[in-house]
C-alpha positions as CSV (number, residue, x, y, z in Angstrom):
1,X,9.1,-23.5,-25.7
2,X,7.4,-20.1,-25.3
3,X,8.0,-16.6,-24.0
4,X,5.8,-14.8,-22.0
5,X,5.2,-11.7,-23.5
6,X,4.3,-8.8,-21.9
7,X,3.2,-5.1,-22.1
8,X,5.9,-2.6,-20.7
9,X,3.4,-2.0,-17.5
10,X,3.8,-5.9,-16.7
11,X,0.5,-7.1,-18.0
12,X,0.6,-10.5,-19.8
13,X,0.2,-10.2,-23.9
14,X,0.4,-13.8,-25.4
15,X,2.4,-16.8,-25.5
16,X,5.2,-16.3,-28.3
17,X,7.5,-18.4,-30.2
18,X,11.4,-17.9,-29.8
19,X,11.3,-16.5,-33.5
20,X,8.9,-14.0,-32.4
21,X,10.5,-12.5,-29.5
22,X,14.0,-12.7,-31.6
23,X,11.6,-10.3,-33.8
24,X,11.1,-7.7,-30.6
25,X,14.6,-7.8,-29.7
26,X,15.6,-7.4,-33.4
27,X,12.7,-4.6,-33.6
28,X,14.5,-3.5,-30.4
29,X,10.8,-3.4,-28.5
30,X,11.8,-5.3,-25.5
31,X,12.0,-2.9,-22.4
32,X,12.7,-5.5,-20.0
33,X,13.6,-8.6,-19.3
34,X,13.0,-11.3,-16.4
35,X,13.2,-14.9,-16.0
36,X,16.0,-17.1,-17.6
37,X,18.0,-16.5,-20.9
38,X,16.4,-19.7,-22.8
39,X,18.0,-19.0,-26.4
40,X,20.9,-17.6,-27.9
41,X,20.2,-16.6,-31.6
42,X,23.9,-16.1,-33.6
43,X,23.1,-13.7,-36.6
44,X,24.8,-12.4,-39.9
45,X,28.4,-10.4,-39.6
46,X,28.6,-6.5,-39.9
47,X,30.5,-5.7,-43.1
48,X,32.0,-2.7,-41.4
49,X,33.3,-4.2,-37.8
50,X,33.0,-7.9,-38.7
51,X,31.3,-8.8,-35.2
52,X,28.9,-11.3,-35.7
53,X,25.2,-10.2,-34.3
54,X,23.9,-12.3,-31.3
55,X,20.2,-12.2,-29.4
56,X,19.8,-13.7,-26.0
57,X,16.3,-14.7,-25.4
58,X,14.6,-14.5,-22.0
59,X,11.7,-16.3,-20.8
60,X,9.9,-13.5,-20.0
61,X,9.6,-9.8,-21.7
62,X,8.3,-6.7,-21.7
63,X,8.0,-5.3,-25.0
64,X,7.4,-1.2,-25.8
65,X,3.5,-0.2,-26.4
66,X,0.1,0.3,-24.3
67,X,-2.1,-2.3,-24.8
68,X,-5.7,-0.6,-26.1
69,X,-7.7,-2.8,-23.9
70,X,-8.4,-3.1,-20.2
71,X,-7.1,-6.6,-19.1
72,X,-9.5,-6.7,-16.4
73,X,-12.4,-6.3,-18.6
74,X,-11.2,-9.7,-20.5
75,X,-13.3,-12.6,-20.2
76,X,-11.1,-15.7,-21.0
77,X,-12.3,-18.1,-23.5
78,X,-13.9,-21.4,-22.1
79,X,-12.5,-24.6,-23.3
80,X,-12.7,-28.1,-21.9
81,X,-8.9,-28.2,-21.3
82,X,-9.2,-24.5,-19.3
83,X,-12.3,-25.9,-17.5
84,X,-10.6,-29.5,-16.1
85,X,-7.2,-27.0,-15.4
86,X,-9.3,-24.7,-13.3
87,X,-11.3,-27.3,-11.2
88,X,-7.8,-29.3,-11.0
89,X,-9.8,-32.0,-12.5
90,X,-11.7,-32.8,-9.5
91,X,-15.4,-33.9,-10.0
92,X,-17.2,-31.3,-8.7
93,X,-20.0,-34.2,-7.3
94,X,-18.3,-37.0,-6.2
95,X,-15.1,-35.1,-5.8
96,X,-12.6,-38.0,-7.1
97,X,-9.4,-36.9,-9.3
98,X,-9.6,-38.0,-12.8
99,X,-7.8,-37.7,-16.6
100,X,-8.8,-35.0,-18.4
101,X,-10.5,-38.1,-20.9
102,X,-12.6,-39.4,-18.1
103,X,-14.0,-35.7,-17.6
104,X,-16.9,-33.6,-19.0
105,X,-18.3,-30.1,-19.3
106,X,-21.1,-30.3,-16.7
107,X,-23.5,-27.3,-16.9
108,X,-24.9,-26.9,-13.2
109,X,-28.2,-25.1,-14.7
110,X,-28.4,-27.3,-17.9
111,X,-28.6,-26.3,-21.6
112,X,-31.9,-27.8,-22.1
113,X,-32.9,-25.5,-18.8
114,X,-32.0,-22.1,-20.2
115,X,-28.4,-22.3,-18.7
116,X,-25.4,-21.1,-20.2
117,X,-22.2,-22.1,-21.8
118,X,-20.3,-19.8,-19.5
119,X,-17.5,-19.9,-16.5
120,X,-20.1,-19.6,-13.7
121,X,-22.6,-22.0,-15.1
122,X,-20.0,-25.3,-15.8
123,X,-17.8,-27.6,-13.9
124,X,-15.7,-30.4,-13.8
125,X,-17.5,-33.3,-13.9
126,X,-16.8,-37.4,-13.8
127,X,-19.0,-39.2,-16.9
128,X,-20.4,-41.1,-14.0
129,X,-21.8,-38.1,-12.0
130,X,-22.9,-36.2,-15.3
131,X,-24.9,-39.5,-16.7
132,X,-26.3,-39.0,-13.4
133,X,-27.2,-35.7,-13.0
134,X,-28.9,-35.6,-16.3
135,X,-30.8,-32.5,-17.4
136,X,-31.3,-31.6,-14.2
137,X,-30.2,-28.7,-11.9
138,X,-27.7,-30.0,-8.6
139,X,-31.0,-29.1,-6.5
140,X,-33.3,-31.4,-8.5
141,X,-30.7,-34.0,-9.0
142,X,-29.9,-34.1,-4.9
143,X,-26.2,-33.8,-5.9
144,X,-24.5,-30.5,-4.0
145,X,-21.6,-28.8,-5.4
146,X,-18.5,-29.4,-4.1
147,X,-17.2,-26.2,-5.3
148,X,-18.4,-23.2,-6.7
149,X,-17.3,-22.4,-10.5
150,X,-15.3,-18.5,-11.1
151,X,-14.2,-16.5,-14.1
152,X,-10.4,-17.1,-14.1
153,X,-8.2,-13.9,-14.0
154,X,-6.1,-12.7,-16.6
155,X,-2.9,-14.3,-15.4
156,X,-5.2,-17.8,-14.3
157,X,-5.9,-17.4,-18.2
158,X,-2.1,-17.4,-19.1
159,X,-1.2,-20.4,-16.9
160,X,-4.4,-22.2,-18.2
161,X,-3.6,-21.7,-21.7
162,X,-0.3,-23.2,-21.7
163,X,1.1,-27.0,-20.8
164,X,4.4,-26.1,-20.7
165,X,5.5,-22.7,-18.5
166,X,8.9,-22.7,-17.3
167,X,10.0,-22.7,-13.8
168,X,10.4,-19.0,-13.6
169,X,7.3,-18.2,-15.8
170,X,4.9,-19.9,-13.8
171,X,6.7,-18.8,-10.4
172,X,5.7,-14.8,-12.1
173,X,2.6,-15.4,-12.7
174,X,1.5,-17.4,-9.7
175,X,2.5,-13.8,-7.7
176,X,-0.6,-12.2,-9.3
177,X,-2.7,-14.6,-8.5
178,X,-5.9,-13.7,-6.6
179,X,-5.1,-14.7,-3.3
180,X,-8.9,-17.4,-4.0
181,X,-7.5,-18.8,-7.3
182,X,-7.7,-22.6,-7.1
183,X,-4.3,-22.4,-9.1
184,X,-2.5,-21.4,-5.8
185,X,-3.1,-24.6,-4.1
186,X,-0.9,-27.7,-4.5
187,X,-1.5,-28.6,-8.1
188,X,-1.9,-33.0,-8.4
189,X,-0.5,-34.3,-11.2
């Protein structure tokens, strides 16, 4: 299980482990607080009062400090398992669902054309309709897109990046959503 971390204005951080938000409240760094308590931590017992200490950990914080970067600057790193999440593992040429093992990176303009490894130049693609395609550009090939490919936003990034987001987290997240983020729509799993 993680927390969501965030900076005190609300922007998403990182994915943290229980033992590192414990830290933040420890550290006393958390601001805020949303979401549902997911952990209670039972520490050592004050010498002096003999109460025992005790950290309850949300699902989502806000911890003190301004981030030095501009999240909207951020680029998200491409993986497969972002790419297939994005495109909801639809094909983006035949436009059938598949497992994320019967998928590949398809570049639309490919590799071997001067195209790049980057967001708007891949998609989702069947092995099928990529053996097809070949090195060859969707024009060339006489195989339209079915979609067009995006840069995810920061907080796509966060749901992208993470299999298991709680109820609460993901219900957070999907109300920053650009209101054109394929993660909106009914996800099929």
């Amino acid at each position: 299980m993680k927390v969501l971390k965030l900076s005190a204005q609300g922007l998403p951080q990182s994915w943290i482990s229980l033992e590192q938000a414990v830290i933040h409240y420890a550290a006393e760094e958390v601001r805020w607080e949303v979401g549902k308590q997911v952990a209670v931590f039972h520490g050592g017992h004050n010498a002096i009062t003999g109460e025992q200490s005790i950290i309850t950990v949300n699902s989502i914080i806000g911890t003190r400090g301004v981030p030095n970067i501009n999240p909207f600057n951020l680029r998200p790193g491409l993986t497969n398992a972002k790419l297939f999440a994005r495109d909801r593992n639809i094909c983006a040429y035949c436009g059938d669902h598949f497992l994320e093992t019967d998928l590949t990176r398809e570049h639309i303009i490919p590799l071997g054309q001067k195209g790049a490894d980057k967001w708007m130049n891949v998609v989702t693609a069947c092995r099928a309709c990529n053996h097809r395609k070949s090195n060859r550009t969707p024009e060339q090939a006489r195989m339209p897109l079915l979609y067009t490919p995006y840069v995810p936003s920061l907080w796509e990034d966060f749901i992208l990046r993470n299999r298991r987001i709680l109820a609460d987290q993901m219900e957070f997240l999907c109300l920053q959503l650009p209101k054109s983020s394929r993660l909106r729509q009914e996800n099929p799993q």
